[in-house]
C-alpha positions in Angstrom: 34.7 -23.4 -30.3 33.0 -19.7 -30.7 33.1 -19.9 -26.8 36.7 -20.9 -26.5 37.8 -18.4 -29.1 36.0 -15.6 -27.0 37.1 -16.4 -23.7 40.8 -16.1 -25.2 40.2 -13.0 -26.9 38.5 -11.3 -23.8 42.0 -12.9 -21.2 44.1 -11.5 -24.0 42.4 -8.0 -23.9 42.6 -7.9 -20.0 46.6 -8.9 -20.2 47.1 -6.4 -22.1 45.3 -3.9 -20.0 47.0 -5.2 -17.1 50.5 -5.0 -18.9 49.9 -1.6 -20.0 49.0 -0.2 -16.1 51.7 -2.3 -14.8 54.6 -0.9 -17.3 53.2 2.8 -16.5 53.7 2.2 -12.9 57.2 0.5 -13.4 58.2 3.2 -15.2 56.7 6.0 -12.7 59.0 4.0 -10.2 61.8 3.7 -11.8 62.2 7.5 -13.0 61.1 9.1 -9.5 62.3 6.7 -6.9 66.1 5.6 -5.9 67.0 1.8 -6.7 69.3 1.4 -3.6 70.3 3.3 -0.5 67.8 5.6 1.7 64.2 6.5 0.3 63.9 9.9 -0.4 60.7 12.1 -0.6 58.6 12.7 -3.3 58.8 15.3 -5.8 56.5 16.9 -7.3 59.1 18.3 -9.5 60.7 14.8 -10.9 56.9 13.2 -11.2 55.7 15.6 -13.6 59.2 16.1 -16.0 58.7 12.3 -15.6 55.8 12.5 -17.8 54.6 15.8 -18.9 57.9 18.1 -19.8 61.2 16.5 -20.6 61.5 12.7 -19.4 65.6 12.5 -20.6 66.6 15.1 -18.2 65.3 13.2 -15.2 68.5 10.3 -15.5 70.5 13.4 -16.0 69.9 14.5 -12.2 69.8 11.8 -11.2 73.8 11.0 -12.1 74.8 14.7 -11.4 76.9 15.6 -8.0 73.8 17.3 -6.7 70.9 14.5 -6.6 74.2 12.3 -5.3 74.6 14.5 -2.3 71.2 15.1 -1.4 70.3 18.1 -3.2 67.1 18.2 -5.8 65.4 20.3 -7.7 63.4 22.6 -5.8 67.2 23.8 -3.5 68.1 25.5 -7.1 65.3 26.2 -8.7 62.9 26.9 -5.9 59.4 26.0 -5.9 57.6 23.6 -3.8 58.2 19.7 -4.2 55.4 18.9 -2.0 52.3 20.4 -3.7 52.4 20.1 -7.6 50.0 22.9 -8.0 52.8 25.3 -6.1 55.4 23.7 -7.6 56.3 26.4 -10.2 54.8 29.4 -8.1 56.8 32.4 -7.8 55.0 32.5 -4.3 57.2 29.7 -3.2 61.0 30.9 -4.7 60.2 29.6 -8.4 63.1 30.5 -10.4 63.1 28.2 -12.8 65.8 27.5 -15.3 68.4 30.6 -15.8 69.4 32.9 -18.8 73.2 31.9 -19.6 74.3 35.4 -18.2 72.2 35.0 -14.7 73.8 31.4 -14.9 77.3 32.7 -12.7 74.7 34.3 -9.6 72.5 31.4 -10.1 74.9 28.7 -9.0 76.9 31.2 -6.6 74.1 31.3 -4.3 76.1 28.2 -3.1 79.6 28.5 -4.2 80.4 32.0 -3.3 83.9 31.6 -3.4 83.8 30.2 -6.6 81.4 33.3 -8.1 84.1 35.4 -6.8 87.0 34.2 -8.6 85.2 34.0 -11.5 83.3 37.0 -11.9 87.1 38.5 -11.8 88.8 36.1 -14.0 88.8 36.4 -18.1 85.8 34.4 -18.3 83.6 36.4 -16.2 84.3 39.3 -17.5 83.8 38.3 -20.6 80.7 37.3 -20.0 79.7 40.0 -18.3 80.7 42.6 -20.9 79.6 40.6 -24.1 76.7 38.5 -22.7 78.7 35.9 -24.0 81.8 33.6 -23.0 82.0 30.3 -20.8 79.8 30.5 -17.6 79.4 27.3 -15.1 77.2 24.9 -17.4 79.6 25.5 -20.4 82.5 23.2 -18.1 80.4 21.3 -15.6 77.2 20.6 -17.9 73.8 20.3 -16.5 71.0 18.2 -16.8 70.2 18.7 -19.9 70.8 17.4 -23.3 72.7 14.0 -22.2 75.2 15.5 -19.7 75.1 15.5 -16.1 76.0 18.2 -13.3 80.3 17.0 -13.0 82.6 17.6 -10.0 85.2 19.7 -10.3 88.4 18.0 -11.7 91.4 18.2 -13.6 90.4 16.8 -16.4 87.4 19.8 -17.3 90.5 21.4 -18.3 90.6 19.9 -22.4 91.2 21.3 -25.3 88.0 20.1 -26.4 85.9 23.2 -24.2 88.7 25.6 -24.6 89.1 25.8 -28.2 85.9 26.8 -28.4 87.1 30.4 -27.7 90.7 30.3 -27.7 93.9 28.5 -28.0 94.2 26.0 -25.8 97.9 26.8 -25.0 97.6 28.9 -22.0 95.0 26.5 -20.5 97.4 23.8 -21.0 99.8 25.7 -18.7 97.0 26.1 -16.2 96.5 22.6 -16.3 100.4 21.6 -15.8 100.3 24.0 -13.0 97.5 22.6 -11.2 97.7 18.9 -12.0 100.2 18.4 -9.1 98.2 19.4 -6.1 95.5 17.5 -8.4 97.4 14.1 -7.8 98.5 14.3 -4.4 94.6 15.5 -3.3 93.8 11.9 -5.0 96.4 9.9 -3.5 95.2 11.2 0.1 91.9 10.4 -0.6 92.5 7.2 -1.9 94.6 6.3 1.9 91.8 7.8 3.7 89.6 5.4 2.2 92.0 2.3 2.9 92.1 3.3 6.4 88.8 3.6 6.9 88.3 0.4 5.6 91.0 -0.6 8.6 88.2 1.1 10.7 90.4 4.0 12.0 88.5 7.1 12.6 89.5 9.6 10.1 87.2 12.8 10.2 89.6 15.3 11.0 92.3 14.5 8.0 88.8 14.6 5.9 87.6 17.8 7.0 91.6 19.0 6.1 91.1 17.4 2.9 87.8 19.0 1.8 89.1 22.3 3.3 91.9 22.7 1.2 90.0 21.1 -2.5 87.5 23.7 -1.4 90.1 26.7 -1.3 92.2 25.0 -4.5 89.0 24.8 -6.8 87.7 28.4 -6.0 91.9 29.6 -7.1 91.1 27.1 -10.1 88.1 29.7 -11.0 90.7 32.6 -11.6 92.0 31.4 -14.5 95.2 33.1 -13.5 98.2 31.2 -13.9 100.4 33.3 -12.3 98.4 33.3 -9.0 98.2 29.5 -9.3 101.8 28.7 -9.6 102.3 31.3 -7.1 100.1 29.9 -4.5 101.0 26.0 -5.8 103.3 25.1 -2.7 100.8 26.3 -0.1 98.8 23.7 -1.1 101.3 21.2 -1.0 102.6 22.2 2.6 98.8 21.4 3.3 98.9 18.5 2.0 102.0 17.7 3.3 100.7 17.6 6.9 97.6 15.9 6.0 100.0 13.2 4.3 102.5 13.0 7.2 99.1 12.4 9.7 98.2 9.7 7.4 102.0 8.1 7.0 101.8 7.5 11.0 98.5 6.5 11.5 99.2 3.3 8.9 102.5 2.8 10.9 100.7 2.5 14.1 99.1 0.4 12.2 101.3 -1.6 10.9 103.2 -2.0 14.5 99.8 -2.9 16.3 99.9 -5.7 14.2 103.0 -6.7 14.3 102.8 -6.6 18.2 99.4 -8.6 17.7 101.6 -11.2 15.9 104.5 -11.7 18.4 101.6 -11.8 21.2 99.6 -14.5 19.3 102.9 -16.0 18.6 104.6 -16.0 22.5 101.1 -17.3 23.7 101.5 -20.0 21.5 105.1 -21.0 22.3 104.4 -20.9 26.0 101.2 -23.4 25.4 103.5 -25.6 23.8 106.0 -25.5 26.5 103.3 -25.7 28.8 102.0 -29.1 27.1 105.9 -30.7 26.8 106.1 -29.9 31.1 102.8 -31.4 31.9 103.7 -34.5 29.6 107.0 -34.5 30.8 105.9 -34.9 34.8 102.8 -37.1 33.6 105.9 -40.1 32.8 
């Protein structure tokens, strides 16, 4: 009995071992890798805040626009994702994370047009003169603290982060101002993606698209409503033509299939008439 009891004890203790190594590698797996769609490299970055720094911010990326479309940690922050002893060197562009006042150059190093705007609007001067007032992270978050890096939309625009400095009455009026162009932008997008389902080739009313959401979300960064409502129906004669392009692209459609129909349908007639005259000179 001493024996059985044993054996147990030392298959238990192994088990566990076992367990413990397999959830570490689980976990390893699941924080650094991708569940579905192409395999990405390895970072150096991700594998260490994994485990050493601050795990919760690693889900964070993971859901913002960036890590979505390809970018990690190492195209903001610098650093070297390959070696994790260069990782952090200043040799290799280490930046790390910025102050809230460098926050506006940080992120214009890729939206220039945007750091433009806003360095000239009320909020960048604000924070440029005070070393205070909203900045980039304030409205689109970051990966930090349980939010997530969020394309620019319409709805950023609450009275939620506005309050926090002023009224939100003249932001309301931005928002009015802007949530036109907003709608229509979503509507196109929404029949580009319907035709591509259909398989028509759509790349040019795309690159239109992004085009003109670039251009509208760097005038959204002026936070001048004058300018906005003065420059609202050049965006809609945009997207105007973009919507006319789409309009007779899904009646081509539309008639291509209707013309498929009466084809399928004459074939079939004359089969049948074909059948009644070779029955007919069979008697």
């Amino acid at each position: 009995m001493k024996r059985i009891l044993l054996s147990l004890g030392i298959l238990l203790a192994f088990h566990s071992i076992g367990t413990a190594g397999y959830r570490e590698d689980f976990e390893k797996e699941f924080l650094t890798k991708p569940w579905a769609g192409g395999q990405t490299e390895e970072s150096a970055c991700i594998e260490c805040h994994s485990y050493k720094l601050k795990p919760k911010n690693i889900p964070q990326l993971q859901l913002s626009m960036h890590y979505q479309n390809g970018i990690s940690c190492h195209d903001c922050h610098g650093g070297d994702p390959k070696d994790s002893s260069m990782a952090m060197s200043h040799q290799r562009g280490f930046v790390g994370a910025p102050e809230a006042s460098e926050v506006p150059e940080f992120c214009g190093k890729c939206h220039i047009g945007i750091l433009k705007n806003y360095l000239a609007s009320g909020h960048g001067m604000a924070l440029e003169s005070t070393g205070k007032g909203p900045h980039c992270v304030t409205c689109h978050g970051s990966h930090k603290g349980g939010r997530f890096i969020q394309l620019a939309n319409i709805d950023i625009i609450n009275e939620q982060f506005c309050s926090q400095c002023h009224s939100y009455e003249r932001a309301k009026v931005m928002k009015q101002a802007l949530i036109l162009v907003e709608k229509r932008m979503q509507g196109i997008d929404q029949n580009l993606n319907r035709l591509k389902d259909d398989g028509v080739f759509v790349e040019n009313e795309e690159k239109a698209l992004f085009s003109t959401h670039v251009d509208f979300r760097t005038l959204f960064h002026s936070i001048d409503v004058d300018l906005v409502k003065n420059r609202t129906d050049e965006f809609i004669r945009r997207l105007h033509d973009i919507e006319t392009t789409i309009q007779d692209t899904f009646k081509e459609l539309r008639f291509r299939r209707t013309f498929s129909a009466f084809l399928m349908l004459l074939f079939a007639g004359m089969t049948v008439i074909v059948i009644i005259i070779s029955k007919s000179e069979g008697e």
